[in-house]
N, C-alpha and C positions, 0 to 999 in steps of 0.2 A: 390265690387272689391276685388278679392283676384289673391295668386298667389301662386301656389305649395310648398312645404316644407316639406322635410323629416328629420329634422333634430327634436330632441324631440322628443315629444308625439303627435305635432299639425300635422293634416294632410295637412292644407292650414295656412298662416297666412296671415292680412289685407295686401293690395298693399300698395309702398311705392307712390303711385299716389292718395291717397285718400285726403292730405292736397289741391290737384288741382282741386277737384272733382267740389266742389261749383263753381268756377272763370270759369269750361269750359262752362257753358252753354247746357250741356246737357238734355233732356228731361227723367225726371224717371217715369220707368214702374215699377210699386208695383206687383208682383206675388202673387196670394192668396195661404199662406203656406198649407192650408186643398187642392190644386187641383193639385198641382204638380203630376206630374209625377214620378214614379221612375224607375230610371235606372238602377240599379244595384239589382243582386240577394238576397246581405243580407240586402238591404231596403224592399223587399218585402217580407222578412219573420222576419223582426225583430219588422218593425211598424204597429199597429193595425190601420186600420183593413189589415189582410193580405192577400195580393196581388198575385196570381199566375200568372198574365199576363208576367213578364221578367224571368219568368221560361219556360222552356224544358225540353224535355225527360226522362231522370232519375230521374234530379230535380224535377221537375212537378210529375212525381208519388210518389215522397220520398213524396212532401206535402200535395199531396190526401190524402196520410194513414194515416200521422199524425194528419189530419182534422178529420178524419171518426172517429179516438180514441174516448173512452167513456173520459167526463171529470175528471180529476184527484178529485174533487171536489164532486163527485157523493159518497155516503152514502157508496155502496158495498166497495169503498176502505179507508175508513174511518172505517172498521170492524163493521160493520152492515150487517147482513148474514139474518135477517127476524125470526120468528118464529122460535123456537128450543125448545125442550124440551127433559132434559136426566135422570129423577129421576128414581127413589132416588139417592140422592147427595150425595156422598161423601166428609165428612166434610173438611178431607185437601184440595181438590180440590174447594171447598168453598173459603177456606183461598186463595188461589193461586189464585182464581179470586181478589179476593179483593186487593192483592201483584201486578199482572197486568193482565189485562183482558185479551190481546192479551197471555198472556203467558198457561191463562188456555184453551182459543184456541185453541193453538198449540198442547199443550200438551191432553186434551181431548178432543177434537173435532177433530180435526186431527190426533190426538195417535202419533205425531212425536216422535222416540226416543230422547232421549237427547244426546246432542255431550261431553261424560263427557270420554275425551279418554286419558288425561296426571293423574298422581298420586295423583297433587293437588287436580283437582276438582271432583276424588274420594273420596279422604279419610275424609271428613268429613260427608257420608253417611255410608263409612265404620266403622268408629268407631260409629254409631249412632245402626248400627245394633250389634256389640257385646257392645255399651252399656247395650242394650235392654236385649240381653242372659244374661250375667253376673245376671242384677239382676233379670230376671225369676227364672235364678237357683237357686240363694239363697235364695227368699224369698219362693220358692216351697220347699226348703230340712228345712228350718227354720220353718216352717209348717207341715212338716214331720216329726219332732224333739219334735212336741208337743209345739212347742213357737205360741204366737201370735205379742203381742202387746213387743217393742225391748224397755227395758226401763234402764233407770242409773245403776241398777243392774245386769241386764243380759248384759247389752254392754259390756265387752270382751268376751261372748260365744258367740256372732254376729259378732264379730271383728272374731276371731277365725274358725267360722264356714266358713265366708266368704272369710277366706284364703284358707281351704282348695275346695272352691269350685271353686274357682275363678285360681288357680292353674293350673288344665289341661285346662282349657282353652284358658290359656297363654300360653302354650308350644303349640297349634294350630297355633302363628304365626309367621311371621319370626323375629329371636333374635331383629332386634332394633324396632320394630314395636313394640314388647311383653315387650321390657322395658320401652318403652313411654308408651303403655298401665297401667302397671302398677304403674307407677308412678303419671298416671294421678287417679287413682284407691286407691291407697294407702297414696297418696302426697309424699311429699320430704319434707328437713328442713324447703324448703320457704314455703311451698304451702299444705293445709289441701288437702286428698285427698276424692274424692266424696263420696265411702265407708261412710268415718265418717259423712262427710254433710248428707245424707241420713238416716244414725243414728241416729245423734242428734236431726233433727229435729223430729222425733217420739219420741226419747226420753226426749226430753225437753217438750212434749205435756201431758197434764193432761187425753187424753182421749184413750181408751183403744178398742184395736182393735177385734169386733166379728167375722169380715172373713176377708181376705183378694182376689181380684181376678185381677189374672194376663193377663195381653194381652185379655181385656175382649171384645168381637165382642157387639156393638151397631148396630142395625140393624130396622126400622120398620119408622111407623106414628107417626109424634109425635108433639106434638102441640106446635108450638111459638107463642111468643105476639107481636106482631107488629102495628108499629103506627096508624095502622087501624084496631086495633082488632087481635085476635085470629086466627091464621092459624095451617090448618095442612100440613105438611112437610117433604117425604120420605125423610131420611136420614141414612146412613151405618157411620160405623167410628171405631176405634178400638182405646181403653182405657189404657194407655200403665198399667196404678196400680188405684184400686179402693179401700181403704179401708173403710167398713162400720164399724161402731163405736159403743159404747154399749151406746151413747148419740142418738141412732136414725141420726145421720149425713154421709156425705160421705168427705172423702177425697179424692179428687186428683191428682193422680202426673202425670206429661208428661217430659219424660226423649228428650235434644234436645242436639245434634252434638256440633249446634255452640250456638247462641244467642237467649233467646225468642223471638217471632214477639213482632211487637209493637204493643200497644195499638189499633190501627187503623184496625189492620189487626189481629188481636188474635180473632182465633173460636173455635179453635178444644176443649182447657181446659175447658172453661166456657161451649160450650155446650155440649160435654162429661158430663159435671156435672147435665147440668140440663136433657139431656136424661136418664139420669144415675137412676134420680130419678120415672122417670116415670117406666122406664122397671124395677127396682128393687121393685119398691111398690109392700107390702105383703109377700117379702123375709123375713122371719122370722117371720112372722106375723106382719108385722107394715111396716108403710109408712115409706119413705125417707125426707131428705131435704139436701142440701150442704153446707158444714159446713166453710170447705178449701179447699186449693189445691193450688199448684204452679209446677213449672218449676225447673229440677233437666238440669242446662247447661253447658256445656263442654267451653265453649269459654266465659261465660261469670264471672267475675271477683267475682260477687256475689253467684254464683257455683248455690245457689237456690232463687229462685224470684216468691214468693207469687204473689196467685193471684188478690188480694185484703186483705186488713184488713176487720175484724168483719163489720165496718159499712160503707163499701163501697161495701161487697160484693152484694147487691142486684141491685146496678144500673150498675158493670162490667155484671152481668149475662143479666141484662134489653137492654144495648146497643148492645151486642154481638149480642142477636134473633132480633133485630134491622137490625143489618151489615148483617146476614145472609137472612135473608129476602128479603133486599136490594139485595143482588147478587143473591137471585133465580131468582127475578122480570128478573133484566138485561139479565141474561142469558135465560130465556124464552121470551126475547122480541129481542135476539140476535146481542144484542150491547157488542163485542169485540174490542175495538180498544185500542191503547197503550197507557195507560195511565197511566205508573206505579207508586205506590205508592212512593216508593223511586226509584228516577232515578240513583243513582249509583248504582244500582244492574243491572244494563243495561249492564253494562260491564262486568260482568261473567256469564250473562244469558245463559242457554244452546241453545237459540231457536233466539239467534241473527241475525244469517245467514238466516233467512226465515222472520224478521222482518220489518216490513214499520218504523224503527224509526226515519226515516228522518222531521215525522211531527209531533213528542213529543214538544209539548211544544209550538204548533198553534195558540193555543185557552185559 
């Protein structure tokens, strides 16, 4: 027994004739709740199993269509697209799988532009790329000078040289653009500037440079090891500085905007290094091997971030052709879905707008 009620949130509340219930003497009929009927329209679309009998015309066809949908639950939209295969791989777009799957989707599989349309979420590609010139130039005219290896004695004829190189370059951009540059470049009172990090760290090093090669193209087959043995694996990629050494080793460096990846997601340095070794075997007459190498960063505090010490460098290089291996397999089995490594990068993503990331974080 109830009785209407709009007041609240209740739609109906108990009658006040329920304390007389028992004393009248009435016979109770029990309803079986599984056979009712229903009456109204959003009973029959809201409880399972759903109902189109108290539907009509428009209604009744809205819920045909929405029947006939494929289930939300179905693989294709869970970014499973089947067999794919795009080699040779380009080592960043490696990395970017592994950052988020969905993102190298978007971005190579689909070729979406990116939506990078306000100043912010340019300029940190923008200084990445005159990072890049600045020290081509210098270390191509420091080579042209007859220098190789930048050591405690010749550092201010590198400090020196690299003013004047680094000069019209500067006057390329607009006045406060050119003086953050530069400062970011040269430092200030607080702050050493990258110039010198770059410096130092060759010149604080005992080992003495035979060539240097700049913006060097990695291109070809090349063999990784993985948990299951020995693969071979097209891959492309460009080297931002390779120095080969008079100890037979190679150094090196990967110049970045903002922050190096993390650990999780770092491919391009390690495997740059270990390609590095195979395509240069017999350059001078003798094989390679990877000596160092780290990360020259604009945003991060540590400015440069080795890539390993002496005796961990063999198991960064072992895990790496690990992770890369791991994301050829995925992407030749065409499993894309959003899974990204770190989810606050979800919010400056350029490829948001075309994203499912309503089901991050499902499973």
């Amino acid at each position: 027994m109830s009785t209407f009620s709009l007041e609240d949130d209740a739609i109906v509340s108990p009658s006040v004739f329920l304390d007389d219930l028992e004393a009248a003497g009435l016979p109770v009929e029990r309803i079986d709740g599984e056979k009712r009927s229903r009456v109204f329209p959003a009973e029959a679309i809201s409880e399972d199993p759903v109902d189109s009998g108290p539907l009509a015309g428009a209604a009744a066809a809205w819920l045909a269509l929405r029947q006939s949908r494929t289930e939300a639950s179905v693989a294709m939209f869970r970014g499973m697209i089947g067999s794919y295969d795009r080699s040779p791989y380009s080592v960043g777009s490696l990395e970017t799988y592994l950052e988020c799957p969905f993102k190298f989707f978007a971005k190579h599989v689909l070729s979406l532009d990116e939506e990078r349309d306000d100043e912010e979420a340019r300029r940190p590609r923008t200084q990445g790329v005159f990072l890049h010139r600045v020290f081509q130039a210098f270390f191509e005219e420091w080579g042209r000078a007859g220098h190789r290896t930048i050591t405690l004695d010749n550092l201010p004829e590198a400090r020196s040289l690299f003013a004047r190189v680094v000069t019209p370059l500067l006057e390329e951009l607009a006045e406060g653009e050119a003086a953050l540059e530069r400062n970011r470049l040269f430092g200030t009172a607080a702050a050493e500037g990258l110039a010198e990090i770059v410096f130092r760290v060759e010149a604080e090093s005992d080992a003495e440079v035979t060539e240097r090669l700049l913006e060097h193209r990695l291109e070809g087959e090349f063999e990784m090891q993985g948990a299951e043995g020995p693969r071979q694996v097209g891959l492309t990629g460009v080297a931002d500085r390779i120095d080969l050494l008079q100890d037979g080793t190679l150094r090196v460096i990967d110049y970045k905007s903002g922050r190096p990846p993390t650990t999780k997601r770092m491919l391009q340095l390690p495997i740059y290094s270990m390609c590095a070794t195979r395509q240069l075997a017999g350059r001078h007459g003798r094989s390679w091997s990877v000596g160092e190498g780290g990360y020259i960063a604009f945003r991060d505090p540590r400015r440069f971030v080795a890539l390993a010490d002496r005796n961990g460098l063999d198991q960064v290089l072992a895990d790496a052709q690990v992770r890369l291996l791991t994301a050829v397999d995925e992407i030749r089995a065409g499993r894309f879905p959003v899974i990204p490594l770190e989810p606050f990068r979800c919010t400056f993503c350029s490829y948001a707008n075309v994203c499912r990331k309503d089901y991050v974080g499902d499973e």
